[in-house]
N, C-alpha and C positions, 0 to 999 in steps of 0.2 A: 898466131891467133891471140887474139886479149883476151883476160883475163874477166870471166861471168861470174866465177864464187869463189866464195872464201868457206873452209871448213872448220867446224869448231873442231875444240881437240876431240871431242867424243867420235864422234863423226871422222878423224882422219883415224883414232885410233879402231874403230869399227871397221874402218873401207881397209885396214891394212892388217889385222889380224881375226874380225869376226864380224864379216859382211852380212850372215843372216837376221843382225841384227838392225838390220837396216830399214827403213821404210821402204815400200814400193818406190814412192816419187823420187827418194833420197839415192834409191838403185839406179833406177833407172835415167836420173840428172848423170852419174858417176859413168854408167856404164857407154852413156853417151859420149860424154865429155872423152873418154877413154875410146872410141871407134871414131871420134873427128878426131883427136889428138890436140885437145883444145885442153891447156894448162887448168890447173887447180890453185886458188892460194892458202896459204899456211900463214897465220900468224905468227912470228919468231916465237911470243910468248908461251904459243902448243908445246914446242919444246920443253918450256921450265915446268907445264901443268905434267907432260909427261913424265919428265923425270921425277916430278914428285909424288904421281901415283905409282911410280916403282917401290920409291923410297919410304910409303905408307906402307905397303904392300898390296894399295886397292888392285895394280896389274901385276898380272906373272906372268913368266918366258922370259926372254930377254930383250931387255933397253935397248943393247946395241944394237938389237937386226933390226928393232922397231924404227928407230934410229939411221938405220942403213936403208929400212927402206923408203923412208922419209928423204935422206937426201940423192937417194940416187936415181930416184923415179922423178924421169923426164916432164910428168905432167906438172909436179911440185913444183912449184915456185914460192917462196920463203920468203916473206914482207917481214922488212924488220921494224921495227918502233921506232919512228922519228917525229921529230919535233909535231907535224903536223898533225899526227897518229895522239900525241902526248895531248896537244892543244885541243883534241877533239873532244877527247876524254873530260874535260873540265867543261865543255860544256854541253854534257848530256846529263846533268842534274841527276837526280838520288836513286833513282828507280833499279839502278844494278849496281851492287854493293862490293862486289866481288870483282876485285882491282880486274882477274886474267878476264874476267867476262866483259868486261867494260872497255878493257883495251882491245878484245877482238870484235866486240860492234863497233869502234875506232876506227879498227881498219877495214873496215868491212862500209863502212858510211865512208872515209877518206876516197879508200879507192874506187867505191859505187860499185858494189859487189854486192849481189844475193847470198845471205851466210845461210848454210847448210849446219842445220841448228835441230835438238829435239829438245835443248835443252826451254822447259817451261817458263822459267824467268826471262831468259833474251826473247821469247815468243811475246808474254805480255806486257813485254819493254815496249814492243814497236819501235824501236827506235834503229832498225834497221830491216831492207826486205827480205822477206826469212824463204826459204825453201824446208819443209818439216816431213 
């Protein structure tokens, strides 16, 4: 099955440690995706935000199961930064400042993905189609 969304980091760390924080629609995209068995995409970059809301202390438990269950779960599929992801970036102008934010509407416009987002800035970016 190909690939319909990309999940911001909030949002994968939501769906994999506290799903009632979820929106209806944002459940119910997931819970979906999850009964066709229809992959999810991960920005590599979720990664580096995750480890470094460890490394703040903004999450607790631990990184590594987060981690574990990030790459072991079948629906994950993990887009890495390439050139073309990079090249995107430079040309969506000022409007998201925040380098991980702007590389995952990258990849999210690269690969023509609905980002699964609450975050308010990539919302009134528009500058990718949001599922909120």
């Amino acid at each position: 099955m190909p690939l319909r969304f990309l999940l911001d980091t909030h949002i994968a760390v939501r769906w994999l440690s506290d799903p009632r924080r979820l929106t209806k629609e944002q459940k119910r995209i997931l819970e979906d995706a999850a009964r066709r068995g229809s992959p999810l995409g991960v920005s590599a970059i979720t990664l580096l935000e995750i480890a470094a809301l460890f490394a703040n202390g903004r999450l607790q438990g631990s990184m590594t199961e987060l981690f574990d269950k990030l790459g072991n779960d079948p629906m994950v599929v993990l887009l890495p930064i390439e050139i073309d992801i990079a090249t995107e970036v430079a040309t969506m102008g000022g409007s998201l400042s925040d380098p991980a934010d702007r590389a995952i509407v990258a990849t999210a416009r690269v690969h023509r993905l609905r980002l699964i987002t609450s975050d308010q800035r990539i919302i009134e970016s528009r500058l990718a189609p949001i599922v909120n």
